[in-house]
mmCIF file of the N, C-alpha and C atoms, coordinates in Angstrom:
data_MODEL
# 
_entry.id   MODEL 
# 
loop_
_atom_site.group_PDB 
_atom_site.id 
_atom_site.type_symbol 
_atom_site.label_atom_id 
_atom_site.label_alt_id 
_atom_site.label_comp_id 
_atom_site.label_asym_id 
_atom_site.label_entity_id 
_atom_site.label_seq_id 
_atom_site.pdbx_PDB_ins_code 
_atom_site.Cartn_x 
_atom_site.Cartn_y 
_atom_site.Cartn_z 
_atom_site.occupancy 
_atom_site.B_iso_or_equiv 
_atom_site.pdbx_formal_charge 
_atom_site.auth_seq_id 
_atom_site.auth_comp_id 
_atom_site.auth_asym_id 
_atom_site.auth_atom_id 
_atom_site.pdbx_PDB_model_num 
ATOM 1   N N  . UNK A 1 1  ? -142.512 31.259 92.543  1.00 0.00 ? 1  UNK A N  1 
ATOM 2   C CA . UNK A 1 1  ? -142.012 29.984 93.015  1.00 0.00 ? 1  UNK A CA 1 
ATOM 3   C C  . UNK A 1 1  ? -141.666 30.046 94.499  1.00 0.00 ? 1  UNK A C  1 
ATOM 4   N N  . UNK A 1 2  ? -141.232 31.219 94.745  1.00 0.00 ? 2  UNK A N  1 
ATOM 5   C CA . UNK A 1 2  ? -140.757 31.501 96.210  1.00 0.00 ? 2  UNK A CA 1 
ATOM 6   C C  . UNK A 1 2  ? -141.866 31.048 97.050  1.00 0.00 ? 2  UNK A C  1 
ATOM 7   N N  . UNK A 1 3  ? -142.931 32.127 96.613  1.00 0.00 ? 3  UNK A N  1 
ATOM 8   C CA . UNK A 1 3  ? -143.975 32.012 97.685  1.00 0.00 ? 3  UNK A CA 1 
ATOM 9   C C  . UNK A 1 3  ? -144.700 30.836 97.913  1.00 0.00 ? 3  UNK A C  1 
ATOM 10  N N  . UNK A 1 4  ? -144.992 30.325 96.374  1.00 0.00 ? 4  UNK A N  1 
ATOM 11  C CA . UNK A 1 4  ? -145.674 28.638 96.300  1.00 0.00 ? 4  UNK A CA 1 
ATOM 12  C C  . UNK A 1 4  ? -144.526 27.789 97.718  1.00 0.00 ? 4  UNK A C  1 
ATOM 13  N N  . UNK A 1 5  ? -143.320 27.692 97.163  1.00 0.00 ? 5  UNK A N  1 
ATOM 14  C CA . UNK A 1 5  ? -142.795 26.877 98.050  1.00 0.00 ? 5  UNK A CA 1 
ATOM 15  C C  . UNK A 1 5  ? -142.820 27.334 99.899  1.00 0.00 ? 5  UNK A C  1 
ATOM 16  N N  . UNK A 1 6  ? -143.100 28.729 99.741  1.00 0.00 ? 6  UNK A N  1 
ATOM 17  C CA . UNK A 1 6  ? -143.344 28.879 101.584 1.00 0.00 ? 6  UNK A CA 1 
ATOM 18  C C  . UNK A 1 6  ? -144.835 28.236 101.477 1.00 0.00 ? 6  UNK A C  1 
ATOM 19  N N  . UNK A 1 7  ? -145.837 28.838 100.836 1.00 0.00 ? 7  UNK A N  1 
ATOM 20  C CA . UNK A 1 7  ? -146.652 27.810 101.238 1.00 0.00 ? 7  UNK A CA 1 
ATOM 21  C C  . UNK A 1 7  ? -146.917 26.557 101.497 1.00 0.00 ? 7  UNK A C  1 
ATOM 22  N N  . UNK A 1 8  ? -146.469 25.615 100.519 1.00 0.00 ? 8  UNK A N  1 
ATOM 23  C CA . UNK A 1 8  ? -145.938 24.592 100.778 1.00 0.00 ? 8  UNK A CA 1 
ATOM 24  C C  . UNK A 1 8  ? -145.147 23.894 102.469 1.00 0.00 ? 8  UNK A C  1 
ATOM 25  N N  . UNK A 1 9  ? -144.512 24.505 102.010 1.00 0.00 ? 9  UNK A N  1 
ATOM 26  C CA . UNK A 1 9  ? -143.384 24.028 103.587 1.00 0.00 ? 9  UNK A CA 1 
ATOM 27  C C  . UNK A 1 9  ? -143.858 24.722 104.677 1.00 0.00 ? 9  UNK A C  1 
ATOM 28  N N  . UNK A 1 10 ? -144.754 25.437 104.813 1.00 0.00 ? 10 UNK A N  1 
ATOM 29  C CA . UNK A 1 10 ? -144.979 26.425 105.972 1.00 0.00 ? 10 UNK A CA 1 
ATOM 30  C C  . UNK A 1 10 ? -145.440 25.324 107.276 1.00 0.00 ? 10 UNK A C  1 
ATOM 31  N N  . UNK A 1 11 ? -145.972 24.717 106.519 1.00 0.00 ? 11 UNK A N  1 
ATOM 32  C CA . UNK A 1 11 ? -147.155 23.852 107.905 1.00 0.00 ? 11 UNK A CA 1 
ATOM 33  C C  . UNK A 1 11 ? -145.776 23.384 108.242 1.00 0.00 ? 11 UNK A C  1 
ATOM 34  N N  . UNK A 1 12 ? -145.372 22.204 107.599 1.00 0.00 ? 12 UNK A N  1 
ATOM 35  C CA . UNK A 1 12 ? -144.288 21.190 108.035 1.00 0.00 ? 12 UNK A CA 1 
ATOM 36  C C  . UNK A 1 12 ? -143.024 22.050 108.895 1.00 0.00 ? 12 UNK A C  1 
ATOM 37  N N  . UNK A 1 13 ? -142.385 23.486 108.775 1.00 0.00 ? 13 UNK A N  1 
ATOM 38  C CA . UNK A 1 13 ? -141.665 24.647 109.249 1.00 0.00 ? 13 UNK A CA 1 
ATOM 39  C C  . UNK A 1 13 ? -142.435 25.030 110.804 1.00 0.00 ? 13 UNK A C  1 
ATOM 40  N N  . UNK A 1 14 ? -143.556 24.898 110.516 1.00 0.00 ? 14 UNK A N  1 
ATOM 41  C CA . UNK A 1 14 ? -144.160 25.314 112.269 1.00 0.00 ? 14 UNK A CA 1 
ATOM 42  C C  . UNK A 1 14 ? -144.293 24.084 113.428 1.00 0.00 ? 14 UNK A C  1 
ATOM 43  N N  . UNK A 1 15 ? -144.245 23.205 112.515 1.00 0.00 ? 15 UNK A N  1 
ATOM 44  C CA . UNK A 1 15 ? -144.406 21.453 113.335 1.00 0.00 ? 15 UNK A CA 1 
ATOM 45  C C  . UNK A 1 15 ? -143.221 21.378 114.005 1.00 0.00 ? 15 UNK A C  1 
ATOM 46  N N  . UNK A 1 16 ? -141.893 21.686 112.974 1.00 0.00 ? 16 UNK A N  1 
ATOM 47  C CA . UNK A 1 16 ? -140.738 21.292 113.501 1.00 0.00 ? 16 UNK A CA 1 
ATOM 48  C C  . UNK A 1 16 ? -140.358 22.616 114.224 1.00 0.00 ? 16 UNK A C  1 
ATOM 49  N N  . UNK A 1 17 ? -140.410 23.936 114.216 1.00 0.00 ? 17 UNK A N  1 
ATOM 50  C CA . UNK A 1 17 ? -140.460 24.833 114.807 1.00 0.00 ? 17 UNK A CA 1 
ATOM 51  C C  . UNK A 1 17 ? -140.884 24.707 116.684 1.00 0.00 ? 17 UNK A C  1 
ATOM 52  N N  . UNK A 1 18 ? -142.100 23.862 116.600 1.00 0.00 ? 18 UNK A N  1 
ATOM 53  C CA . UNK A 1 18 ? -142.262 24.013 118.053 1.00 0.00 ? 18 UNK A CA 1 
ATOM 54  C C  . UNK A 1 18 ? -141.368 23.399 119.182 1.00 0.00 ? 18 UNK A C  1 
ATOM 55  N N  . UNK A 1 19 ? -140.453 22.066 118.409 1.00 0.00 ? 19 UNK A N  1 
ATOM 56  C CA . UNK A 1 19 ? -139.404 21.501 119.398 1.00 0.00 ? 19 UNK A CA 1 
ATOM 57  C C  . UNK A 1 19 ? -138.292 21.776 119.122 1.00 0.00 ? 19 UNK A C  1 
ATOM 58  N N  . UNK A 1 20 ? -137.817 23.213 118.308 1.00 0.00 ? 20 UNK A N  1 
ATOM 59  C CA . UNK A 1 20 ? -136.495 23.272 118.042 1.00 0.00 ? 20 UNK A CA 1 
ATOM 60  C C  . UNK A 1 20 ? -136.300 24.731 119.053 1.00 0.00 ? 20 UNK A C  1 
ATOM 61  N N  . UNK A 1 21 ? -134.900 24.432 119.388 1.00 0.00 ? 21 UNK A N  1 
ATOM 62  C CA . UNK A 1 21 ? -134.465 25.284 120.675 1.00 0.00 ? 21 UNK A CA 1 
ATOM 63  C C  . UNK A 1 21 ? -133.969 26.502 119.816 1.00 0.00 ? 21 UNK A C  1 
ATOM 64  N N  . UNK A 1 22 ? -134.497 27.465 119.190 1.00 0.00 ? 22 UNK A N  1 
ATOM 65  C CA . UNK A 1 22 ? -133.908 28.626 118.382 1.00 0.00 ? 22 UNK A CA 1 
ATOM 66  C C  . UNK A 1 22 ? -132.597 29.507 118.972 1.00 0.00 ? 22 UNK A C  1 
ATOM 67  N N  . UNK A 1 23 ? -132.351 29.442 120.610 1.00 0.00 ? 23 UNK A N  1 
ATOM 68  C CA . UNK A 1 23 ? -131.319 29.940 121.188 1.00 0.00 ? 23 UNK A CA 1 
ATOM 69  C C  . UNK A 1 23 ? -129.934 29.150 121.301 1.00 0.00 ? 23 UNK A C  1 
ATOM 70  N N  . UNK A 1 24 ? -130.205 28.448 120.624 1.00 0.00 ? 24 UNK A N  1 
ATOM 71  C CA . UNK A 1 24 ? -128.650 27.215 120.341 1.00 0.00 ? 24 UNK A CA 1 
ATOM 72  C C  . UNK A 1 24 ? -128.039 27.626 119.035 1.00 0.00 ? 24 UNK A C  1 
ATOM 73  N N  . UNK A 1 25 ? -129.081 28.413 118.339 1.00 0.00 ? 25 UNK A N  1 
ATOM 74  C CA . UNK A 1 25 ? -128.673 28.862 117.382 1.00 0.00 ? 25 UNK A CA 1 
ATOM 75  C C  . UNK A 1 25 ? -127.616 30.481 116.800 1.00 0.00 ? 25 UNK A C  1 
ATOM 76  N N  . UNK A 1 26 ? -126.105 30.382 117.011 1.00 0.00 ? 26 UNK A N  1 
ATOM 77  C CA . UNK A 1 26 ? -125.553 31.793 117.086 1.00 0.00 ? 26 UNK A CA 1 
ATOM 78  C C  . UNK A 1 26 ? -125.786 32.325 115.803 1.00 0.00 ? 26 UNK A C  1 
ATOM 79  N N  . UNK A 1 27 ? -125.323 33.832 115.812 1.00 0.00 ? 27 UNK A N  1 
ATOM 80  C CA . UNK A 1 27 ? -125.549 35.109 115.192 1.00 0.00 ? 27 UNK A CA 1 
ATOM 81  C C  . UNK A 1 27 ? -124.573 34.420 114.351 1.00 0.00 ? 27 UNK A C  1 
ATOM 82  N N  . UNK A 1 28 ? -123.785 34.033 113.832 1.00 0.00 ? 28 UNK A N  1 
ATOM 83  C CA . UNK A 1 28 ? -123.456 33.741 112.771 1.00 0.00 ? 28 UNK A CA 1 
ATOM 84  C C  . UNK A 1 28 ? -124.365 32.668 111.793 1.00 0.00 ? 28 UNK A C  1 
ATOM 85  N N  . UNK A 1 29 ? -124.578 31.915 112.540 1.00 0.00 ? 29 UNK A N  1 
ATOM 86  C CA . UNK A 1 29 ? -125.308 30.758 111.728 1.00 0.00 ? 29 UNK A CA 1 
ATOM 87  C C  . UNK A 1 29 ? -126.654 31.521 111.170 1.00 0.00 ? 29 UNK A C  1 
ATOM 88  N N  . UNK A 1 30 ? -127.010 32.214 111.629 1.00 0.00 ? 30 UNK A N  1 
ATOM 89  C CA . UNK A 1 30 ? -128.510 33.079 111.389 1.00 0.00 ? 30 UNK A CA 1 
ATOM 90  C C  . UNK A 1 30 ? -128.004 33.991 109.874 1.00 0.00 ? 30 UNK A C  1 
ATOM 91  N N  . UNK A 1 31 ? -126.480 34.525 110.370 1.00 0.00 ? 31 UNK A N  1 
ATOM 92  C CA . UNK A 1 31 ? -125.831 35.124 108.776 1.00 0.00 ? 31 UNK A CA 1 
ATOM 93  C C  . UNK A 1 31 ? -126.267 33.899 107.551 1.00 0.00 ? 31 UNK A C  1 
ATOM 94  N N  . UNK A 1 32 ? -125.450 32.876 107.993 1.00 0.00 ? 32 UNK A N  1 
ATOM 95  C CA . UNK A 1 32 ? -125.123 32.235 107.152 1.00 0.00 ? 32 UNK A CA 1 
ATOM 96  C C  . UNK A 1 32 ? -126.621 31.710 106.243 1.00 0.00 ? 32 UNK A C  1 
ATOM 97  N N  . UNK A 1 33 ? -127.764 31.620 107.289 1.00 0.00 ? 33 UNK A N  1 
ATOM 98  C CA . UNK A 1 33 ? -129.154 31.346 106.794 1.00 0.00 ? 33 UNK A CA 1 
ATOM 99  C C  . UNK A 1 33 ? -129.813 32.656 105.936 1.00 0.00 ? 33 UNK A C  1 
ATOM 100 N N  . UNK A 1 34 ? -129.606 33.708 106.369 1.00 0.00 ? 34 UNK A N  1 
ATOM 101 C CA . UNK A 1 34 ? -129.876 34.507 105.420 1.00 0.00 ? 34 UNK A CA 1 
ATOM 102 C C  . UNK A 1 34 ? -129.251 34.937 103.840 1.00 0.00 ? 34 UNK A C  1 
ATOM 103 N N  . UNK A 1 35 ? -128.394 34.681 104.389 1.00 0.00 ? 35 UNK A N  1 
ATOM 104 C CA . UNK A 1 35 ? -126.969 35.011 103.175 1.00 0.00 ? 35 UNK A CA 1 
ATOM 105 C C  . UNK A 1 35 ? -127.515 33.840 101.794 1.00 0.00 ? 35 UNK A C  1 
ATOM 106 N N  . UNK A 1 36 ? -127.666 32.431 102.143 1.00 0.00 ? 36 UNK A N  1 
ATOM 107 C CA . UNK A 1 36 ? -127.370 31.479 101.411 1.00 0.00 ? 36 UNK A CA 1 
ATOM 108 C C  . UNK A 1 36 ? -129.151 31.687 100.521 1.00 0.00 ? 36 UNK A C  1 
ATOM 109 N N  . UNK A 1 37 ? -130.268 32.375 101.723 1.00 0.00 ? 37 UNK A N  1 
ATOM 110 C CA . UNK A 1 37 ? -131.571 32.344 101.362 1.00 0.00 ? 37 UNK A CA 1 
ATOM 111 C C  . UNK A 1 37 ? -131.950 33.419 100.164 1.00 0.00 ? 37 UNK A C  1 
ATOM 112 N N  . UNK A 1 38 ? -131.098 34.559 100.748 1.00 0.00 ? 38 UNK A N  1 
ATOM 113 C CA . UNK A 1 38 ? -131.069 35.522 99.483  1.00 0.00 ? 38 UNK A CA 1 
ATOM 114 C C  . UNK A 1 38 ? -129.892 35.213 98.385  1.00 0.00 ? 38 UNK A C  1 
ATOM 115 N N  . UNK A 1 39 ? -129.022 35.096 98.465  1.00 0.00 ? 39 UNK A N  1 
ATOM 116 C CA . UNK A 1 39 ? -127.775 34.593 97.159  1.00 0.00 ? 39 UNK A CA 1 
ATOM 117 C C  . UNK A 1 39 ? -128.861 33.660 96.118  1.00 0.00 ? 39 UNK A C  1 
ATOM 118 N N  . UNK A 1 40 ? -129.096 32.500 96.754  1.00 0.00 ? 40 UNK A N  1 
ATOM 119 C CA . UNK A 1 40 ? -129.763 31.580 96.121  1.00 0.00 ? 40 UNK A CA 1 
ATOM 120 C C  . UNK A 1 40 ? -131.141 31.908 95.916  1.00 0.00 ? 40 UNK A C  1 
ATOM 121 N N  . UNK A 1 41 ? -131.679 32.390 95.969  1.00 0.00 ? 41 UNK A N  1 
ATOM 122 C CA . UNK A 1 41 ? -133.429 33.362 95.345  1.00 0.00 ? 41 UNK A CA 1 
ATOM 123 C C  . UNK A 1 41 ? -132.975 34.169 94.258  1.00 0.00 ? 41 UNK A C  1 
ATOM 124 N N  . UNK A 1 42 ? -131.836 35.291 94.473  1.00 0.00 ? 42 UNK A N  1 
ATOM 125 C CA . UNK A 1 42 ? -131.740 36.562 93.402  1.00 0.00 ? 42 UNK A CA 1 
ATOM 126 C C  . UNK A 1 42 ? -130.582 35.769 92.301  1.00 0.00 ? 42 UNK A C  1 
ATOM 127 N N  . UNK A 1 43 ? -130.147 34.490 92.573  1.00 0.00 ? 43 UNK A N  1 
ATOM 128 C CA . UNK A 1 43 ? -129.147 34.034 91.524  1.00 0.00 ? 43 UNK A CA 1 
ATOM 129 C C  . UNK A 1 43 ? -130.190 32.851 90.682  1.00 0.00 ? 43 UNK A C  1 
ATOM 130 N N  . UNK A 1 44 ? -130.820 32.455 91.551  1.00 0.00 ? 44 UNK A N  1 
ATOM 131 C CA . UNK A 1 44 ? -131.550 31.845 90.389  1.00 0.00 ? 44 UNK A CA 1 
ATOM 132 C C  . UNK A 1 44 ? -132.608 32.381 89.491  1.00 0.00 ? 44 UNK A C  1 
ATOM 133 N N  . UNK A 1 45 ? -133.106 33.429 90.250  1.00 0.00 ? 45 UNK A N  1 
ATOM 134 C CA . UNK A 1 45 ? -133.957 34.773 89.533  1.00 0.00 ? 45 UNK A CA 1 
ATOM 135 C C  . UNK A 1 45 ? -133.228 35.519 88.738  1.00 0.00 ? 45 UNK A C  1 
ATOM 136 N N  . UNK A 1 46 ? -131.951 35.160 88.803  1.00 0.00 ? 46 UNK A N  1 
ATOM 137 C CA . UNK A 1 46 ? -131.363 36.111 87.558  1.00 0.00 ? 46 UNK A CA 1 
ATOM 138 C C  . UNK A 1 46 ? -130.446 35.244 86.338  1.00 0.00 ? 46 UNK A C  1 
ATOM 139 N N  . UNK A 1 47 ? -130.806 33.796 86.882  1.00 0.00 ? 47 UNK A N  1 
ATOM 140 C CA . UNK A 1 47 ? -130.263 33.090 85.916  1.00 0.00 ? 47 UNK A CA 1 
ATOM 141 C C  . UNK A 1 47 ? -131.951 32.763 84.670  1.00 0.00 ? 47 UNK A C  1 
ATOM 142 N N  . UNK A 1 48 ? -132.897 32.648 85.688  1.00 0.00 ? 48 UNK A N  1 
ATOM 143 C CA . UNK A 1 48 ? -133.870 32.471 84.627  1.00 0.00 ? 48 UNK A CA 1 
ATOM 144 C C  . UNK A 1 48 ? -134.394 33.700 83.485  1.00 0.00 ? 48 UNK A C  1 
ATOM 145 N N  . UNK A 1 49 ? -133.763 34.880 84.067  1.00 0.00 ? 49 UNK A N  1 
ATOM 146 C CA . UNK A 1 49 ? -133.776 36.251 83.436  1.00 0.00 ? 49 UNK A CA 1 
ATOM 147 C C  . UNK A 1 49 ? -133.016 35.760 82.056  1.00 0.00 ? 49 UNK A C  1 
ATOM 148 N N  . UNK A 1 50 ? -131.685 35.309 82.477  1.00 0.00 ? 50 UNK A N  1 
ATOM 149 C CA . UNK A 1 50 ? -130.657 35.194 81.406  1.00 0.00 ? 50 UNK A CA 1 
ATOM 150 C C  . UNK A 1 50 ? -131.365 34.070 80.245  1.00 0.00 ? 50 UNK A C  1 
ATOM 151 N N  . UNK A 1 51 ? -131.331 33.118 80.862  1.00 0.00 ? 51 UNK A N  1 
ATOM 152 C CA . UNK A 1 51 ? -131.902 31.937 80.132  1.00 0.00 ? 51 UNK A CA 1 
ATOM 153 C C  . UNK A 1 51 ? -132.971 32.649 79.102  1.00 0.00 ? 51 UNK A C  1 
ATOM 154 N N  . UNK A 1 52 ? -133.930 33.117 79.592  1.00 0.00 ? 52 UNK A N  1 
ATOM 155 C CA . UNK A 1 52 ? -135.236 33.372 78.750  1.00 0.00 ? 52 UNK A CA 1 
ATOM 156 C C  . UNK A 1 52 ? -134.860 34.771 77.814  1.00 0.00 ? 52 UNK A C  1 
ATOM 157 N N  . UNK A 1 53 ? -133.440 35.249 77.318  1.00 0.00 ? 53 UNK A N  1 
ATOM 158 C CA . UNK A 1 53 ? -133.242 36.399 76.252  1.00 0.00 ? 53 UNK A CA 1 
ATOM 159 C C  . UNK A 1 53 ? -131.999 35.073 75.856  1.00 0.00 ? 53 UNK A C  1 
ATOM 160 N N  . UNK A 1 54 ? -131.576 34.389 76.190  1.00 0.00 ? 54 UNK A N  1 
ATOM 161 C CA . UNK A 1 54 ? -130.785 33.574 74.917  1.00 0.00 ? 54 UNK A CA 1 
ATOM 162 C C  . UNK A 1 54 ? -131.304 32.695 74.055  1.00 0.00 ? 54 UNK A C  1 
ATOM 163 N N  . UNK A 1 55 ? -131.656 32.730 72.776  1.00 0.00 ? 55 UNK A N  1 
ATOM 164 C CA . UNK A 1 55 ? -132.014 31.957 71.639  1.00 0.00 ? 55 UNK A CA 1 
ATOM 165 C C  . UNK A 1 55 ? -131.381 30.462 72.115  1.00 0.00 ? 55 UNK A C  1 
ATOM 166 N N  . UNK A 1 56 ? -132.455 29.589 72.060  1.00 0.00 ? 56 UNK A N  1 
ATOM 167 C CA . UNK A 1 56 ? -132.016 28.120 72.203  1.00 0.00 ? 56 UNK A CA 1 
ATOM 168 C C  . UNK A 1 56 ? -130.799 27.465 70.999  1.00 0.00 ? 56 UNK A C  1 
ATOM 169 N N  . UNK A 1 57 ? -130.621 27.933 69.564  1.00 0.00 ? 57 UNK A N  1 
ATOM 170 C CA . UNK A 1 57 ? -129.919 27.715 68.818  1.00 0.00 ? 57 UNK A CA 1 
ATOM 171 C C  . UNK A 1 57 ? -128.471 28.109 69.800  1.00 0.00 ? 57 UNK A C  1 
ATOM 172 N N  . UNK A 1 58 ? -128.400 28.580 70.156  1.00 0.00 ? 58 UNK A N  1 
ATOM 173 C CA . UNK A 1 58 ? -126.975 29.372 70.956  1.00 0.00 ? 58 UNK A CA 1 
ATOM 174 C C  . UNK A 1 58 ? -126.329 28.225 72.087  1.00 0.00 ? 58 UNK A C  1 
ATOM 175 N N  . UNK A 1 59 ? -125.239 28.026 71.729  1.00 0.00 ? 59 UNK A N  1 
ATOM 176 C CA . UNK A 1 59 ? -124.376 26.655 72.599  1.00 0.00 ? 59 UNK A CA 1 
ATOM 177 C C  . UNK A 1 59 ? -123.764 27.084 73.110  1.00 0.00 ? 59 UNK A C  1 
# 
């Protein structure tokens, strides 16, 4: 899903890429983009882990 969706968004990511000023951007905010990119990839990759060993009868 990851990769489908970079493909996806890649073109539209380089369009807006060419007029965005990347040096306005501080070392924290760059944390905060990585942080939220991996949390949210390995938590939903490990929620669909969970999901798919619990029996649907189970509430």
């Amino acid at each position: 899903m990851s990769i489908f969706g970079l493909i996806m968004f890649l073109p539209f990511s380089i369009y807006e890429a060419k007029e965005f000023d990347f040096s306005s951007v501080g070392t924290g905010d760059w944390i905060n983009i990585l942080y939220f990119g991996i949390v949210v990839t390995v938590l939903a990759f490990l929620l669909y882990q969970g999901l798919s060993k619990v029996p649907a009868s189970i509430w």
